[in-house]
N, C-alpha and C positions, 0 to 999 in steps of 0.2 A: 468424578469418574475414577473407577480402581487404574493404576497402571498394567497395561502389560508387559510380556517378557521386553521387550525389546525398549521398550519408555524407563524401565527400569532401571538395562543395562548403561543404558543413556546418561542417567541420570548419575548414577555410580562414577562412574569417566570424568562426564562434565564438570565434577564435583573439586577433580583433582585435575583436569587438565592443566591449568598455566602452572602448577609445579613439574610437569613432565620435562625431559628432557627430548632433544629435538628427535631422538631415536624410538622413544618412548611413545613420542606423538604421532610418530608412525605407526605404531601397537593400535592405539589408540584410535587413529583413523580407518585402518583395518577392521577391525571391531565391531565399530559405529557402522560402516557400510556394508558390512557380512555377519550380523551377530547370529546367523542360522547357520552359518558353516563354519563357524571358530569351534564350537560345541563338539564339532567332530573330529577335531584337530588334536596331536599333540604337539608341546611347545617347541619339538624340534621340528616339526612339520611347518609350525606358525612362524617361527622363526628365518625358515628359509622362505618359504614364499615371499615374505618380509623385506627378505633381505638386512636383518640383524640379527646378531651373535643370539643362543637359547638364553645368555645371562641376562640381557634386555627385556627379553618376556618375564624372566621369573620376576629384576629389581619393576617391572610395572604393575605384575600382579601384588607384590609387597606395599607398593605404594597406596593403591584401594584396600589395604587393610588385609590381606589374604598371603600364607605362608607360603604360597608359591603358587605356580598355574594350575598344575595338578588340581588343588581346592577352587581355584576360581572359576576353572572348567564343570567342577561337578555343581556348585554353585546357579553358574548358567544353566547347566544340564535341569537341574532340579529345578531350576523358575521357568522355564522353557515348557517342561514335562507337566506345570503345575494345570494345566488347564485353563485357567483365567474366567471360570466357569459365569463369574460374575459381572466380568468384563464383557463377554461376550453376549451375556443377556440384557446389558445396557445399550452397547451398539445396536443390539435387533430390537430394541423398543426404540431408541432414539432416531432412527431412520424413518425420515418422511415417504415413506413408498406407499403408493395407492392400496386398498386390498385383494384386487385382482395381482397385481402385479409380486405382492409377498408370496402368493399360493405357487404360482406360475417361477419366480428367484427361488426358493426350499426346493421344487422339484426338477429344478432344472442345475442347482448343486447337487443333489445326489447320481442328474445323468454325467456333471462332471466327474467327481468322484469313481463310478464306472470307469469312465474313458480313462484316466488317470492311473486306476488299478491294473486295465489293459495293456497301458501303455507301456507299465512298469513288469508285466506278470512274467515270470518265469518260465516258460513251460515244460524245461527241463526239470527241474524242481517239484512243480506243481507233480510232475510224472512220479518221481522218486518217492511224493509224498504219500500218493496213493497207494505206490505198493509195497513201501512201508508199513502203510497202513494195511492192507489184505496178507500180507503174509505175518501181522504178527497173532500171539494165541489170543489174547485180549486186549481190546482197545476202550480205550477211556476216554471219558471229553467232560471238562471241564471250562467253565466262563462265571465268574461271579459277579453280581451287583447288576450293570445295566448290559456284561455281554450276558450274563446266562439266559434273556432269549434267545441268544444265539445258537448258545451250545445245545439249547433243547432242542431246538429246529434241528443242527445238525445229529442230533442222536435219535431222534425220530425217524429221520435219514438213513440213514448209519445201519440202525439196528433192523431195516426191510433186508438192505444190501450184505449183511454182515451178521453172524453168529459171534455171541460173546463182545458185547458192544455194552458198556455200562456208564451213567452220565452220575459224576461226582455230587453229590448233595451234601444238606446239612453234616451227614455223618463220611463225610469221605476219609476221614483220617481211619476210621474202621472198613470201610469198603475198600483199603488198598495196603491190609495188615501185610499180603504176599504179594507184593508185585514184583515181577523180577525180570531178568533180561529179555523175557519172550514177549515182555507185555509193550506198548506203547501206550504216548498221552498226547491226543489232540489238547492244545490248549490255547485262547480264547481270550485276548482281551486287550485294552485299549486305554489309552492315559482319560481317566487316572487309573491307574495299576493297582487293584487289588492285593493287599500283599497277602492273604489266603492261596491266589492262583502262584504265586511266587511262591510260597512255601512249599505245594504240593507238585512244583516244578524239580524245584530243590530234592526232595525228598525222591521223585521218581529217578532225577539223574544219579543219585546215589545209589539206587540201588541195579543201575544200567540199563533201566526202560530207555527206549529211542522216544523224542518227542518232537510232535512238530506242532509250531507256532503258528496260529496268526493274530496280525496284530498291526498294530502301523507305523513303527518308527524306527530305524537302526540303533535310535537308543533306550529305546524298549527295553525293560528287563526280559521280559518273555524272549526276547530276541537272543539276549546274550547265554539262555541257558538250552535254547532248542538246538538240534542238530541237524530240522527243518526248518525256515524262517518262511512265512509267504505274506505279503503285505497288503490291507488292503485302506483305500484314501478314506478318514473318515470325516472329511472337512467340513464344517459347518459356520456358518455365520450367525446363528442363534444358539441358545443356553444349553442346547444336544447336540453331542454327534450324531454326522448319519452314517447308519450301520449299512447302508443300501448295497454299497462296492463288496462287505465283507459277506454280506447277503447271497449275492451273484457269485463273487470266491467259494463258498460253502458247497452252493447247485453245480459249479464246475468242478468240483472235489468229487462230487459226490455223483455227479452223472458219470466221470470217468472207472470211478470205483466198479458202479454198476456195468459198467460196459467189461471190466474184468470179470466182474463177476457173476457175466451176463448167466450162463447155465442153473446156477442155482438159484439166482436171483427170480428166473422162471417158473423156477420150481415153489420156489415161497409165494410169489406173487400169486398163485394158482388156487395154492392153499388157505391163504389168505383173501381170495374172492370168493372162496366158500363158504368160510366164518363169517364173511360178512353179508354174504346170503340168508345163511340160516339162521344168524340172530338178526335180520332187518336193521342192519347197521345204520342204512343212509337211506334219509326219504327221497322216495319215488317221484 
């Protein structure tokens, strides 16, 4: 079986521990029993919790072969973020669970998920995002690989509730030749990180689009370049994430939206059960 983030980190340490020193071994044991929250740490952060000097972090991280923490952190960061896509598809085959009982564990991780996304939601935020989103002149939504069902669902969305609502495709670097401060970018994605939607994050802050993210992790690059962050849990125990939390995030975005935008939103909806009269849209 592949290691994962944390077998790995293990293994790294173990490798060198009896050369540590007795300060060092404190690093060390820290590490081992927190390797999810060191990632978020810097070395003067890790150093106090610690309780040794920041020189003792850096001569540990040198010891595992690494010019300082700084590298060791992004190191973790990047094995952390990698997904373990394969690891995780060997655990949900290898598990002897009935086949009632598999159907019933998947759907009952995406109602945790939910609950998790709830637990964590912002609502203040979630506010800001919205009318963020309704006051700018154009809004764009963006998701590539396995979010862009996402992003299509929300611009489906989007575009009943909203005038000038465009969803990034193949040719997006030509659909956003003018984007500029009035515009916004919803954006839309989940480790692993497309680095297309990073790019065309990039590109929007430069030229002072507002964007807001969702996504799932503080160390999400989406995270670090949105000026909205909204997070939603994508946890899974088989070889996919579930998008179900960022699913229910989207319909709360977008029910709120609609409730600003309730007037007009009447007005389209009206229009639109007309066209869908007179060409027999949906069967009877």
């Amino acid at each position: 079986m592949k290691r994962d983030y944390e077998d790995l980190i293990t293994d790294i340490i173990l490798e060198q521990y009896k050369l540590f020193t007795p300060a060092e071994k404190r690093v060390a044991d820290y590490i081992l029993k927190n390797p999810t929250i060191v990632i978020l740490m810097t070395s003067s952060q890790l150093a106090k919790k610690i309780e040794v000097s920041e020189a003792t972090i850096i001569r540990f991280s040198s010891r595992l072969g690494f010019s300082g923490f700084a590298e060791f952190k992004r190191f973790m960061q990047n094995e952390a973020l990698r997904g373990r896509t394969l690891v995780k598809l060997e655990r949900s085959v290898s598990k002897n669970v009935e086949t009632a009982d598999f159907f019933y564990d998947v759907m009952k991780n995406d109602l945790e998920n939910i609950q998790e996304t709830i637990n964590e939601l912002n609502p203040v935020l979630m506010e800001q995002a919205c009318n963020l989103v309704c006051k700018s002149k154009r809004v764009f939504v963006v998701g590539s690989r396995r979010s862009a069902a996402l992003a299509d669902y929300l611009y489906f969305l989007l575009n009943i509730a909203l005038d000038h609502v465009i969803l990034l495709e193949s040719n997006a670097w030509e659909q956003i030749l003018d984007v500029n401060d009035q515009d916004c970018l919803i954006s839309i994605g989940f480790k692993r990180y497309s680095k297309e939607t990073v790019s065309l994050m990039q590109h929007f802050s430069k030229k002072k689009s507002k964007i807001v993210a969702i996504t799932d992790s503080p160390l999400s690059p989406l995270n670090n370049l949105a000026d909205l962050s909204l997070k939603a849990t994508v946890k899974s125990e088989t070889f996919m994430d579930s998008y179900t939390a960022a699913m229910s995030l989207i319909n709360a975005l977008v029910a709120y939206i609609s409730k600003i935008q309730e007037k007009t939103l009447k007005d389209k909806l009206s229009k639109l059960e007309e066209i869908y009269k007179h060409n027999s849209v949906f069967h009877k």
